[in-house]
C-alpha positions as CSV (number, residue, x, y, z in Angstrom):
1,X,-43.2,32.8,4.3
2,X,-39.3,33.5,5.2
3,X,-39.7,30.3,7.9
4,X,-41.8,28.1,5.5
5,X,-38.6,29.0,3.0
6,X,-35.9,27.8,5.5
7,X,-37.6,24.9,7.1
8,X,-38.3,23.4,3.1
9,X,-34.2,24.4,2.9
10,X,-33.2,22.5,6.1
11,X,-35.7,19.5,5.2
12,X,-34.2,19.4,1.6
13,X,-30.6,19.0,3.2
14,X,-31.7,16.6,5.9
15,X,-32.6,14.2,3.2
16,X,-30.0,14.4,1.0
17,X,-27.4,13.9,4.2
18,X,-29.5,11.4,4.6
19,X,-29.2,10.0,0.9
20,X,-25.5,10.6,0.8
21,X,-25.3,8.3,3.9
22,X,-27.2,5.7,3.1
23,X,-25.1,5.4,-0.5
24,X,-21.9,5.7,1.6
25,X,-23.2,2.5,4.0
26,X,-23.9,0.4,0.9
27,X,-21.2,1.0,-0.7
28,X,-19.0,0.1,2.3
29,X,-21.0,-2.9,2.6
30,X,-20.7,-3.8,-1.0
31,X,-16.4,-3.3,0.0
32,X,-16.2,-5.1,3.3
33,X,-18.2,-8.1,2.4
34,X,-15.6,-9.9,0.4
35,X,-13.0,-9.4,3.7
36,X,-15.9,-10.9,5.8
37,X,-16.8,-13.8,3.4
38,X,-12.8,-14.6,4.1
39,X,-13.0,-14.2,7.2
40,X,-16.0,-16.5,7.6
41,X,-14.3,-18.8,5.0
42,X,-11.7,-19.7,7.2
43,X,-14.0,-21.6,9.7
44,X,-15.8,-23.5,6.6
45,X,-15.5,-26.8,5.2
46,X,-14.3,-26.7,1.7
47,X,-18.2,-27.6,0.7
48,X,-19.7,-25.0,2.7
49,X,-17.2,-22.4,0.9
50,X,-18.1,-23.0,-2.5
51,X,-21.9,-24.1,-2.2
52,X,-23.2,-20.7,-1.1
53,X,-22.7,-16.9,-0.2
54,X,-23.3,-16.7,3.4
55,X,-20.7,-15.8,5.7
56,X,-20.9,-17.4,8.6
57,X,-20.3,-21.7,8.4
58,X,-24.0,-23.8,8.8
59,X,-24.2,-24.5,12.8
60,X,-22.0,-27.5,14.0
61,X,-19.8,-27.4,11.2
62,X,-17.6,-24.6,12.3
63,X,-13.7,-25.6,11.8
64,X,-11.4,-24.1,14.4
65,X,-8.1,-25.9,13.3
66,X,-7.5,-24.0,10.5
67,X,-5.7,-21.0,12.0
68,X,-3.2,-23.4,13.7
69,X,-2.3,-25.6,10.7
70,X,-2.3,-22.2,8.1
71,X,0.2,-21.3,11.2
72,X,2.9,-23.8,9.4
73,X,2.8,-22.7,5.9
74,X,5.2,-25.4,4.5
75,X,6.6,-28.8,6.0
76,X,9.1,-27.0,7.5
77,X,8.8,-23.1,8.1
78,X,6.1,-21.2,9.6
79,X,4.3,-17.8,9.8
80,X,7.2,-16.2,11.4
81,X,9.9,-17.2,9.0
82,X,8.4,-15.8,6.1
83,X,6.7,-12.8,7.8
84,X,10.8,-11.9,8.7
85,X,11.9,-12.3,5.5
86,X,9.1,-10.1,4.2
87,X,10.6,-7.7,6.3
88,X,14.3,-8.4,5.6
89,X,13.2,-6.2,2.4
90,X,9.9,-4.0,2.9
91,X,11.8,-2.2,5.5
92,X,14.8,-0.8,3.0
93,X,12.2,-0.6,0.7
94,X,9.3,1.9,2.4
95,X,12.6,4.0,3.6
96,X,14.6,4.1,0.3
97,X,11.1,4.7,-1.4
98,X,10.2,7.9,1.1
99,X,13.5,9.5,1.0
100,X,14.5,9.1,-2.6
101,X,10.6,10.1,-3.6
102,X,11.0,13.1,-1.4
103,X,14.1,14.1,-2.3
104,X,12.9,14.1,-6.3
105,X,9.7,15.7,-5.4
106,X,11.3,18.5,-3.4
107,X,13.8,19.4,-6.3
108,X,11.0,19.5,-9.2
109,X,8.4,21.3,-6.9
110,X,10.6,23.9,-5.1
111,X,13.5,24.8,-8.2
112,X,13.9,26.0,-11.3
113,X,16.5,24.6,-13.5
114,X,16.5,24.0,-17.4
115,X,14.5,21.1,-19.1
116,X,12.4,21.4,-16.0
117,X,9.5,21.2,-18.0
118,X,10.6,18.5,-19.8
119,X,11.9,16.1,-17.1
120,X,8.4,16.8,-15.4
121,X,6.2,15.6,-18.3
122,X,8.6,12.3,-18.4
123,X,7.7,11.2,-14.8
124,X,4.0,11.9,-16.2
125,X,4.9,9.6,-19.1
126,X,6.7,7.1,-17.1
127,X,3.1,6.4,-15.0
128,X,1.9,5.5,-18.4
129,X,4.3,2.2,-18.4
130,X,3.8,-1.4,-16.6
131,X,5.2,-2.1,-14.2
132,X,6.9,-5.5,-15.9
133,X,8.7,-3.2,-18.5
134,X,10.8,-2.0,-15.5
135,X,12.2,-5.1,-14.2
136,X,13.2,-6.6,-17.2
137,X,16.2,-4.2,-17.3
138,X,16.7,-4.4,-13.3
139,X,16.8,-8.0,-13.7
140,X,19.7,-7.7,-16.4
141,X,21.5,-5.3,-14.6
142,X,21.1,-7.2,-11.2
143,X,22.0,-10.2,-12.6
144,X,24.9,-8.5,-13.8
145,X,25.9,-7.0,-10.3
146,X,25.9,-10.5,-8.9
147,X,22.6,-9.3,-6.6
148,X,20.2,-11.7,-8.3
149,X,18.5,-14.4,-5.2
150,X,19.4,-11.5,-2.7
151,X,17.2,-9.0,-0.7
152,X,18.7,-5.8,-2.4
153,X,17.3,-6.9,-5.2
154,X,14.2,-6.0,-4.0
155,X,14.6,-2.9,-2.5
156,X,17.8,-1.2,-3.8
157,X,16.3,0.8,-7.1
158,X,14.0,2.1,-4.6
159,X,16.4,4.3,-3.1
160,X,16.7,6.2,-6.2
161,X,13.6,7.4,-6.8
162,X,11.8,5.5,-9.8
163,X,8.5,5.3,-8.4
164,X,6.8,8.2,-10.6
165,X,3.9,7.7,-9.0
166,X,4.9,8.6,-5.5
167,X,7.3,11.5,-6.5
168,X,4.0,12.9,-8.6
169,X,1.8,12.8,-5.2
170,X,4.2,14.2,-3.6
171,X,4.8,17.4,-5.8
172,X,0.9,17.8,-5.9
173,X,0.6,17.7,-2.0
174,X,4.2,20.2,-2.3
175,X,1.7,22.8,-4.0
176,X,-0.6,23.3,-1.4
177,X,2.5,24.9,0.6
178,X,2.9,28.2,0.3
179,X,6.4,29.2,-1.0
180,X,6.9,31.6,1.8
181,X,8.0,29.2,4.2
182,X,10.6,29.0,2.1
183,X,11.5,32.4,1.6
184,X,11.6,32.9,5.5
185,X,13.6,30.2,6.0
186,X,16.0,31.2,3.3
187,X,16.2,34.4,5.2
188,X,17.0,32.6,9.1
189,X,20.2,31.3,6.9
190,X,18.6,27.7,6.2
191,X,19.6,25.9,3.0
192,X,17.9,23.6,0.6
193,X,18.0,20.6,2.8
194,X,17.7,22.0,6.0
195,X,14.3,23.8,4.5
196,X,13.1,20.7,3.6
197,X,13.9,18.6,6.6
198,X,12.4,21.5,9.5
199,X,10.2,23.2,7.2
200,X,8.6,21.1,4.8
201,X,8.7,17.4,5.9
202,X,6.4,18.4,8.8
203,X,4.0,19.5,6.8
204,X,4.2,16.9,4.2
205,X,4.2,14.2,6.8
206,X,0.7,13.0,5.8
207,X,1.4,12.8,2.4
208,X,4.8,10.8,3.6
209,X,3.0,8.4,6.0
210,X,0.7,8.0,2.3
211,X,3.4,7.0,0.5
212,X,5.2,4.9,3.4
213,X,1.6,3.2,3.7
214,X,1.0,1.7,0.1
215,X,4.9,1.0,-0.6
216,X,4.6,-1.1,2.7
217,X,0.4,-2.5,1.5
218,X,2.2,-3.2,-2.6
219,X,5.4,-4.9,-0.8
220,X,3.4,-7.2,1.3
221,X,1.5,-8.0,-1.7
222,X,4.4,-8.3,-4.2
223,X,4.2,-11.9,-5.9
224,X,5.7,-11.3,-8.9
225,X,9.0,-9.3,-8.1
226,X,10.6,-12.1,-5.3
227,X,9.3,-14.6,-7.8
228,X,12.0,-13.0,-10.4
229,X,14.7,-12.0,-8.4
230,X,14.3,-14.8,-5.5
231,X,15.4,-18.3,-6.6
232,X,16.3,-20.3,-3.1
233,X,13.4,-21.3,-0.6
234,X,15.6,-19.3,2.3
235,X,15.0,-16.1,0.9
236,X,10.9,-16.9,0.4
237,X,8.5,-14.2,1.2
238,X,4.8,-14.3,2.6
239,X,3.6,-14.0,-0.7
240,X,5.6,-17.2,-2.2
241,X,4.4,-18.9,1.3
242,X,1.0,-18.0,1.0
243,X,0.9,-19.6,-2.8
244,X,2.5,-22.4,-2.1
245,X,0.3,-23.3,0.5
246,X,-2.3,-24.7,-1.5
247,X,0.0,-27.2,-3.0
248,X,1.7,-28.3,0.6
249,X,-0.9,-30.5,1.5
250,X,-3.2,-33.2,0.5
251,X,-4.4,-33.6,-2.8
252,X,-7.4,-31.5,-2.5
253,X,-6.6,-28.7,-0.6
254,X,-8.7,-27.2,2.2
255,X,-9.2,-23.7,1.1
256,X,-10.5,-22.6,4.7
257,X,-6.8,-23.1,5.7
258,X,-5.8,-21.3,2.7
259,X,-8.3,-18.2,3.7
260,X,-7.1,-18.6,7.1
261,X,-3.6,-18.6,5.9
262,X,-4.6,-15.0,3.9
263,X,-6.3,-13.0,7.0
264,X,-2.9,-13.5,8.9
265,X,-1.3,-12.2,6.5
266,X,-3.7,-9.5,6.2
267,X,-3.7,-8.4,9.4
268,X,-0.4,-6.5,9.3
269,X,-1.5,-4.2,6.7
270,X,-4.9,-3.7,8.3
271,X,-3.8,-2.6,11.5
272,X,-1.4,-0.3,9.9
273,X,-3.9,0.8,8.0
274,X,-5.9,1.4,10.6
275,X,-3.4,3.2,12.8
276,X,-2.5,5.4,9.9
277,X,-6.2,6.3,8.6
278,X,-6.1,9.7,9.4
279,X,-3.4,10.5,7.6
280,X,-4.0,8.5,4.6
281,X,-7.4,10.3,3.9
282,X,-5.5,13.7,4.3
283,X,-2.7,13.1,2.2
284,X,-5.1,11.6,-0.7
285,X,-7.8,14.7,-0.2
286,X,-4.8,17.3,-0.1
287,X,-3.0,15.7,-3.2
288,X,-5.0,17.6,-6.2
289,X,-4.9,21.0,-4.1
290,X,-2.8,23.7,-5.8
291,X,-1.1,26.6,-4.1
């Protein structure tokens, strides 16, 4: 009876791994298939885009140019030129965004001071807000400080901290660290910042690599803030390349060239992804722990 009991137990599990799995493959299908359907849009004629589904181009009508003439994104400037001025200000922007985020995190999470409470539960508001109601007063102020059409613009409130977001992942993933580490450290003569710079930022370096992950993913996919602050084609950005491709050309665009135009600037951000992965799905998992 006791075997006929554990093999029904083992059988039951088998076949709800084996549920959970095939759910899990469908819906990864159902999230890869749009990135494949670009990927096989970027060999297709613009009829063969539009008049089905199917990912791969109807034989002996694959186009192989497209990569090569997405390549020069405008009459005069290619891939590279925007790609480096992408750059010029994701870089300040993932390390102003780490170390102001950290810093704020650290002080809410490891201190106690008055109105702590209080200045806690406006971070939590401040998630509540678009994003647009933010750079309406940057852009006054900036325009004010003369930075308006440069870099900075882009990156400089970052080093202060206002992504609520972040700082809010960050204290969660702070929890899960026991406070003793502190304590012992406190007694080996270390202060506040040397606690958090040997003691805690190794632990919290998934939850860092996280953060430094989407800050760089949102950058490279920021439209809307170098369209504000940006105003001369020198300072254009992949995203402002990318949309202005379609309007480059002929008349009627070829979209493969658009699609082709995307997956290279995709492929940044997937490869770091990709390198990063491990730490991504542990600083997500170990975000809603508690100590």
């Amino acid at each position: 009876m006791a075997g006929n009991a554990n093999e029904r137990v083992r059988r039951r599990a088998q076949i709800n791994a084996a549920v959970r799995y095939i759910i899990l493959v469908a819906v990864g299908i159902l999230l890869i298939y749009p990135l494949l359907w670009m990927l096989g849009s970027s060999f297709k004629e613009n009829a063969d885009i539009f008049g089905n589904l199917n990912i791969l181009p109807p034989p002996g009508r694959w186009r192989f140019d497209h990569f090569a003439a997405a390549w020069q994104l405008s009459t005069t400037r290619n891939m590279i030129f925007y790609y480096m001025n992408t750059l010029r200000f994701l870089i300040p922007r993932v390390v102003g965004t780490v170390l102001s985020c950290t810093l704020v995190a650290f002080a809410i999470g490891r201190f106690s001071f008055p109105g702590k409470k209080i200045f806690f539960t406006i971070v939590l508001v401040t998630l509540l807000m678009p994003e647009l109601a933010f750079r309406i007063p940057v852009f006054l102020l900036y325009s004010r400080l003369g930075l308006v059409n440069t870099f900075a613009s882009l990156y400089l409130h970052d080093f202060f901290g206002v992504n609520s977001f972040f700082v809010f992942m960050i204290i969660q993933f702070m929890r899960t660290i026991p406070r003793e580490l502190d304590e012992a450290s406190l007694i080996d003569g270390c202060g506040p910042l040397r606690t958090l710079v040997f003691i805690l930022v190794p632990v919290l370096r998934p939850i860092i690599i996280t953060v430094g992950l989407l800050t760089f993913m949102w950058g490279m996919n920021d439209f809307q803030g170098p369209l504000i602050f940006l105003r001369s084609p020198e300072n254009n950005v992949l995203a402002q390349g990318l949309h202005g491709l379609i309007q480059v050309y002929e008349e009627v665009p070829q979209f493969g060239r658009s699609f082709a135009a995307a997956l290279m600037g995709l492929t940044p951000t997937i490869a770091i992804f990709f390198l990063c992965s491990r730490y991504f799905v542990e600083g997500v998992t170990n975000t809603g722990g508690k100590e």
